[in-house]
C-alpha positions as CSV (number, residue, x, y, z in Angstrom):
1,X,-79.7,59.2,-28.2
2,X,-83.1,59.4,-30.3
3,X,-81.0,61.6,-32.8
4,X,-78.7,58.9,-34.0
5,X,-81.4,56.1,-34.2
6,X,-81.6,55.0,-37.9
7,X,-84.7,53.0,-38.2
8,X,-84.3,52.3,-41.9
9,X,-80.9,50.9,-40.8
10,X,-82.7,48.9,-38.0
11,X,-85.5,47.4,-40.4
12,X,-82.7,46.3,-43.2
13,X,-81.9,43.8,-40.3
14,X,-85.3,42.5,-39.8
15,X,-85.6,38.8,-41.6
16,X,-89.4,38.2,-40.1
17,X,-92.4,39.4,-42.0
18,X,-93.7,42.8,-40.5
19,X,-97.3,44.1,-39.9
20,X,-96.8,47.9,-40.7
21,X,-99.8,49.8,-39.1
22,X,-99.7,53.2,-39.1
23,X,-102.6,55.7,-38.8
24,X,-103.6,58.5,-41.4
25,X,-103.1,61.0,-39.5
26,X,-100.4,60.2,-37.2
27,X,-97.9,63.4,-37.1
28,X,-95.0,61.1,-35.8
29,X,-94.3,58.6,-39.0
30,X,-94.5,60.6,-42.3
31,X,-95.9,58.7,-45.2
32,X,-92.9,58.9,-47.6
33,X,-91.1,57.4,-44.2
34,X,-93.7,54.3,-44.2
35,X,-92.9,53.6,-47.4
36,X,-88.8,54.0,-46.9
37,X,-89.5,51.1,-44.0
38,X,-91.6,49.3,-46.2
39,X,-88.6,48.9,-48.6
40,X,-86.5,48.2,-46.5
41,X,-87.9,45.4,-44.8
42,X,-88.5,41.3,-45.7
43,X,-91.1,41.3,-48.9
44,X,-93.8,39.5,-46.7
45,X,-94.6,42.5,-44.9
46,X,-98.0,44.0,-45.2
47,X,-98.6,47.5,-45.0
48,X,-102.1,48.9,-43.2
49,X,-102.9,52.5,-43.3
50,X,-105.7,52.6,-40.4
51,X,-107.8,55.8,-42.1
52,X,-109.0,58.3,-39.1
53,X,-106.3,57.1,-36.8
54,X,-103.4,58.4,-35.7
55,X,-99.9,56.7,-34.0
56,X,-100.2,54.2,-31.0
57,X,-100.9,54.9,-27.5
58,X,-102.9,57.7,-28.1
59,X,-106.7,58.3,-28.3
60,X,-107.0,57.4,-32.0
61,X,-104.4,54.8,-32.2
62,X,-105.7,52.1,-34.5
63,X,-107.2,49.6,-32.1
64,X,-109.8,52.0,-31.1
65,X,-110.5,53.5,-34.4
66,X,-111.4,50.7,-36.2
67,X,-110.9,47.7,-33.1
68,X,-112.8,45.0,-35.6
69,X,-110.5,45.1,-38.5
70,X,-107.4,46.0,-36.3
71,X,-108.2,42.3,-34.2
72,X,-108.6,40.5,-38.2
73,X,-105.8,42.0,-39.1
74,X,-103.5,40.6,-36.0
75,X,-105.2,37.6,-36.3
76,X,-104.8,36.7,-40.0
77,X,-101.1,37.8,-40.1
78,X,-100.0,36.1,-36.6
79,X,-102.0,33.1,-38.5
80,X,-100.2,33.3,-41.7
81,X,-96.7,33.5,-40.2
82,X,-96.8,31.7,-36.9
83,X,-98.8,28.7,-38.1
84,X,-101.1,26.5,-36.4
């Protein structure tokens, strides 16, 4: 179940870079838990704190928020990692 999911665990086995988005004031991903993830996945991973948004699928997940800088974003990472 949920309870014995170990996501730091689970990003220690990541070897791709990672594109960490996470809202300010999403309730579900505590900061000091961003950057325990952070750490503990590949060094190319970026880190994007979306201000005024909270987590994904909700009415102020990141896209709608700020849906200009969350498209650059994608774009310039998928760019920088997946080539041309």
């Amino acid at each position: 179940g949920v309870e014995s999911a170990d996501p730091l665990a689970a990003a220690r086995k990541v070897s791709a870079a990672v594109l960490l988005v996470y809202g300010s004031r999403g309730q579900l991903i505590p900061p000091r838990l961003v950057r325990r993830l952070r750490d503990a996945l590949p060094a190319e991973t970026e880190v994007w704190e979306v201000a005024r948004a909270g987590h994904c699928h909700h009415e102020d997940e990141a896209e709608k928020v700020d849906p200009e800088e969350y498209r650059r974003r994608w774009s310039r990472f998928f760019a920088s990692h997946l080539g041309p």
